[in-house]
C-alpha positions in Angstrom: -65.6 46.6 -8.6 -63.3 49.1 -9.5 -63.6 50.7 -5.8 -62.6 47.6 -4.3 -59.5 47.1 -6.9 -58.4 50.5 -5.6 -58.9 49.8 -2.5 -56.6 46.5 -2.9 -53.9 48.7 -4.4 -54.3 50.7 -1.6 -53.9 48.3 1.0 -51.1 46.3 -1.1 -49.0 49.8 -1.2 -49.7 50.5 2.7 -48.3 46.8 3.5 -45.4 47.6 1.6 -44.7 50.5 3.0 -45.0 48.8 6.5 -42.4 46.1 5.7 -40.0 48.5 4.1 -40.1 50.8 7.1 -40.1 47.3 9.8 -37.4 45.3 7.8 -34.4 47.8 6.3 -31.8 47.3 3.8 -28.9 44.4 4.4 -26.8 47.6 3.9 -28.6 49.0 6.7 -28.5 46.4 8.7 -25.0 45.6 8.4 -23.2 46.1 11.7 -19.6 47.7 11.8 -16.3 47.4 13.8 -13.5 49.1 14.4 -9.9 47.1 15.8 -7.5 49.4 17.9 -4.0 47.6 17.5 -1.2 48.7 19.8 2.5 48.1 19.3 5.3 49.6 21.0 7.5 50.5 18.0 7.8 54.2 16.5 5.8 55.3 13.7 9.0 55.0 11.5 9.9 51.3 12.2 8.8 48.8 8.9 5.9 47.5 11.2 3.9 50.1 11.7 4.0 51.0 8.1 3.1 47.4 7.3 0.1 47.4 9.7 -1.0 50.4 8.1 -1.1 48.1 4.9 -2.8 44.9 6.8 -5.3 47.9 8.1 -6.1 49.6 4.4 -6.7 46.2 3.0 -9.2 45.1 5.5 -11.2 47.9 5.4 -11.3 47.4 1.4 -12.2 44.0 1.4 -14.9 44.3 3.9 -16.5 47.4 2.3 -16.0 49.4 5.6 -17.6 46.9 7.5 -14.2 46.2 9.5 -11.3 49.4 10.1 -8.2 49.1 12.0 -6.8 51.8 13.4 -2.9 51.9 14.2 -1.5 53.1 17.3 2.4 53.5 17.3 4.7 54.1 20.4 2.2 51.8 22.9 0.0 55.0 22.7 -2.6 52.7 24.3 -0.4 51.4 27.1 1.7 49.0 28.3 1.8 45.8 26.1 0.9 43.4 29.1 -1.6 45.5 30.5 -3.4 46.0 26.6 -3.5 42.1 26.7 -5.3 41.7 29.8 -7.9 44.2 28.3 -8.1 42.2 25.3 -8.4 39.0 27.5 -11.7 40.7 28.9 -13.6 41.5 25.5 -11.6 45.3 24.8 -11.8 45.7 20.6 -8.2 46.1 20.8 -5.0 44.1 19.2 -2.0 43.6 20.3 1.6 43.2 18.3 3.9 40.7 20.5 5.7 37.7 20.8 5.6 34.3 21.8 7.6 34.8 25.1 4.3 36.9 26.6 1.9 34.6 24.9 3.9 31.5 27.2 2.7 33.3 30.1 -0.2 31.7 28.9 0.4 28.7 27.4 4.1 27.8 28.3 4.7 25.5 24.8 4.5 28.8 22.8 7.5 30.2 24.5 9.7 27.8 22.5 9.4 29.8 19.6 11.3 33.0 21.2 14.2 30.6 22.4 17.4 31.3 21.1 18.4 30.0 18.0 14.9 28.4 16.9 13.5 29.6 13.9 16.5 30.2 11.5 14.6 31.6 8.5 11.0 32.5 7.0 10.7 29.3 5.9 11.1 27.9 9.1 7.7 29.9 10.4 5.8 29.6 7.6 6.1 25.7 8.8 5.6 26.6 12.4 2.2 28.1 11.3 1.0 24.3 10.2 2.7 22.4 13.3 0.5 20.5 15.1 2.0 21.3 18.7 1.9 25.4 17.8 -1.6 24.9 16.3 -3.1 23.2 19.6 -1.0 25.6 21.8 -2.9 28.3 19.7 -6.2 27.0 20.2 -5.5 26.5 24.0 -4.7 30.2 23.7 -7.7 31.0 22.6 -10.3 28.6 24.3 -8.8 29.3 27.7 -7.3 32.3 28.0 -9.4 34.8 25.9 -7.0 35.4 23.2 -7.0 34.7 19.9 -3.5 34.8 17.1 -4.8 36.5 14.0 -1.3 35.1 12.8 2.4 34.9 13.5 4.1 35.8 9.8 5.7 38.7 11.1 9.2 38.4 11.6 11.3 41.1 12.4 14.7 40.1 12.1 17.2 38.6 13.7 18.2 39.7 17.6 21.9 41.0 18.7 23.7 42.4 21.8 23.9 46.0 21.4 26.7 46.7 23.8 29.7 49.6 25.0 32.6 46.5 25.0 32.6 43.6 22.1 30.9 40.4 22.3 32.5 37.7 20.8 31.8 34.7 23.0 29.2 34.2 26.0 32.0 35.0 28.6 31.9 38.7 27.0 29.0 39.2 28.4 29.5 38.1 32.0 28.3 40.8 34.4 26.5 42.6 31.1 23.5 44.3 32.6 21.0 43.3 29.1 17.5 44.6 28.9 14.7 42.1 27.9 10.9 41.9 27.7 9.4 40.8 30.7 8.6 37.1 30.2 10.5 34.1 31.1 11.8 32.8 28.2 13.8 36.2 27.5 15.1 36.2 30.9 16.2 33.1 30.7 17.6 33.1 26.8 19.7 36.1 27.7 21.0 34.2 31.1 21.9 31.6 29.3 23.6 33.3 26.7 26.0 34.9 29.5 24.7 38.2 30.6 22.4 39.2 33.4 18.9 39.9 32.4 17.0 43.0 33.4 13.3 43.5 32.5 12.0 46.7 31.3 9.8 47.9 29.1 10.9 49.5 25.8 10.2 53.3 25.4 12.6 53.3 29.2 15.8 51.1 27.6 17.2 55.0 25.7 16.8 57.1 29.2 18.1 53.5 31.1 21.4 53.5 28.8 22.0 57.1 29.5 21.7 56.6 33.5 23.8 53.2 33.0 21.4 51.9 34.8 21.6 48.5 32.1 24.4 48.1 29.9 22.9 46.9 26.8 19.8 45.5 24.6 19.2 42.8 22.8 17.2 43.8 19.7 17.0 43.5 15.6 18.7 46.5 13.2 15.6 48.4 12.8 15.3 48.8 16.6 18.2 51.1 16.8 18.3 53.8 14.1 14.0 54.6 15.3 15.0 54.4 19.2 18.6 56.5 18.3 20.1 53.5 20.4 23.3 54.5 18.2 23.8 57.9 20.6 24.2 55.6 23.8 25.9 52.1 22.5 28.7 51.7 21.0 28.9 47.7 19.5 26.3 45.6 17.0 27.5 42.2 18.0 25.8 39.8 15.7 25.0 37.0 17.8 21.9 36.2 15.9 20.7 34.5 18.8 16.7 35.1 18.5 14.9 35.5 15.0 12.0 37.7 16.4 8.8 36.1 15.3 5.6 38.9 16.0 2.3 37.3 17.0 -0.9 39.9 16.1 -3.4 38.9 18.6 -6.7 40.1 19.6 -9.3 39.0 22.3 -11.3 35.7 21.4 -14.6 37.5 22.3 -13.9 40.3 20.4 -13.4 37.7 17.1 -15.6 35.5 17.6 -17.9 38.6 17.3 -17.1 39.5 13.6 -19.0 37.5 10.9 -17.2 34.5 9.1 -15.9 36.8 6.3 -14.6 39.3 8.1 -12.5 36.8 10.4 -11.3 35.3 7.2 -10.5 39.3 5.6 -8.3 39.5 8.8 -6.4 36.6 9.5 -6.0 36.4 5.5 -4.6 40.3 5.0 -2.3 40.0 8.3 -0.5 36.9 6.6 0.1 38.9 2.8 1.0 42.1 5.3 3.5 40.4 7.4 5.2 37.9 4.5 5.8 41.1 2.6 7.0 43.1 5.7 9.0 40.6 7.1 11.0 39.9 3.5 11.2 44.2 3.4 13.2 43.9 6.7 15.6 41.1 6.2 16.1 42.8 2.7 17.0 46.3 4.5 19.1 44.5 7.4 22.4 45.6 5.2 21.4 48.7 4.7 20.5 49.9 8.4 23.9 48.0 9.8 26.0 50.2 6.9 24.1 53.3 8.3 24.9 52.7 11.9 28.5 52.4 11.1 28.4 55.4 9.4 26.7 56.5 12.9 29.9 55.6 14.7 29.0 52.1 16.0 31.4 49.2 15.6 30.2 45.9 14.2 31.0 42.6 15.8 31.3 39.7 12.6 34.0 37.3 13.9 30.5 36.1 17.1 31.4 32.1 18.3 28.1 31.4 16.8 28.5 27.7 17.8 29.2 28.3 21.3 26.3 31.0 21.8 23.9 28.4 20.4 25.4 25.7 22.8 25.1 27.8 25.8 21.6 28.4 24.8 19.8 25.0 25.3 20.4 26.1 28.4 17.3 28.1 28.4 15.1 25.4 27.0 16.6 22.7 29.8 15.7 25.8 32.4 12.1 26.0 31.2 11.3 22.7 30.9 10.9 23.3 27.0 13.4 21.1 25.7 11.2 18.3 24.2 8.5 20.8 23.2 11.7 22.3 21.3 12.1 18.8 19.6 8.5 18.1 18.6 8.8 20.6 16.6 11.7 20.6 15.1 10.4 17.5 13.7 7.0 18.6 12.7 9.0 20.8 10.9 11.4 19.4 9.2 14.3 20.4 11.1 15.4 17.0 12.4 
């Protein structure tokens, strides 16, 4: 009797042995992934510090189990190019705006029109609107690509110019550099000035040849891109408060696990809210260094007849009742 009770053991140890070698730890099995986000801003600029936060907190929160890795100065390439990778399954993200996104799906333009969102709380709203929700999920059922979240904002656009701007006329004949998406084109048109397309890291050498004549960009823009050596005039206009989508490919998120989609959408909103109040908090402070730079700023801007000319963009578009849907799903009516 005893033999066979050793024998038992024997086997009962051998079986265990099996299923711990067949089935391993849920440590083990655990699968990991790693996010490559791309922005075209310089590794000095408040975003890339704050995705460098979004990044740290992720990894923490999943154990390890998701990383994002930061890549500064569109190191991976060209922003539209990155996007079309993400659109076929690439484990890459992609800082940009709502003007590329309406490529897509044209509704989401709206929110880079001049003069829309006025203020944080305005696009912490814009996050729970019914027509930017379904655009979103459009986005992502259709066209491969999914927003993480839009709580980024990074300030509010002016004309960065060699003559003042005080009024639209100013900037008749005003070669302006924009993204290359309609609703930028059509924003600066409106707004007086004659568009040119082009992508950011050439707008410094661009100035220099006088090959354009000015930007239109936030504060921060200029002190990390030096714009201050080649232009002369801030002219606040305020005419586009930029609101920054973080987006990634639907395949690629629909890949993570439940928790880890939840860790990232969750950690980008804390990341941007905190970013975007650090930039409009710093705004002073990077206008009072460019005028110790040499630059001249512009206060007395028509404000009321730069946003008048620019429901001409939204008229141009077809966007002008998408602009009033959501005014009032917002409160802004």
């Amino acid at each position: 009797m005893m033999k066979n009770a050793v024998h038992s053991f024997v086997a009962i140890g051998a079986a265990l042995a099996a299923s711990l070698v067949a089935a391993p730890s849920a440590v083990a099995q655990q699968k990991t992934f790693t996010l490559r986000l791309n922005h075209v801003l310089g590794p000095n600029e408040p975003f890339h510090r704050g995705f460098q936060d979004w990044a740290k907190r992720v990894e923490e929160r999943t154990k390890g189990g998701l990383k994002i890795q930061v890549f500064h100065s569109a190191q991976l390439g060209v922003e539209e190019d990155i996007i079309e990778q993400m659109r076929q399954g690439a484990a890459i993200g992609q800082n940009t705006d709502a003007a590329r996104l309406g490529n897509y799906v044209k509704s989401l333009a709206v929110m880079n029109g001049p003069y829309f969102a006025t203020s944080l709380e305005d696009v912490e709203k814009l996050g729970k609107a019914p027509t930017i929700t379904k655009a979103a999920d459009e986005l992502a059922k259709q066209h491969g690509l999914r927003v993480v979240c839009f709580d980024w904002v990074q300030g509010y656009r002016h004309f960065f110019t060699n003559k003042p701007v005080r009024k639209p006329a100013d900037l008749a004949g005003q070669r302006i550099r924009t993204p290359p998406a309609p609703i930028w084109q059509e924003s600066v048109r409106a707004l007086g000035a004659a568009p040119t397309a082009m992508a950011f890291g050439d707008m410094y050498p661009a100035l220099q040849q006088q090959a354009i004549d000015g930007v239109e960009l936030v504060y921060n823009n200029i002190p990390g891109g030096r714009f201050y050596e080649v232009l002369k005039f801030a002219n606040e206009t305020k005419h586009i408060m930029l609101v920054n989508f973080q987006v990634v490919g639907s395949q690629f998120f629909d890949s993570l696990p439940a928790e880890y989609q939840t860790a990232l959408v969750e950690e980008c909103r804390k990341a941007g809210r905190e970013t975007s109040e650090k930039i409009l908090a710093s705004e002073a402070t990077v206008r009072a260094q460019l005028k110790n730079r040499g630059m001249t700023v512009v206060e007395d801007v028509d404000l009321a007849a730069f946003k008048q000319a620019g429901n001409a963009a939204y008229e141009k578009l077809g966007l002008t009742e998408v602009k009033k849907a959501v005014e009032a799903e917002i409160g802004r009516q």
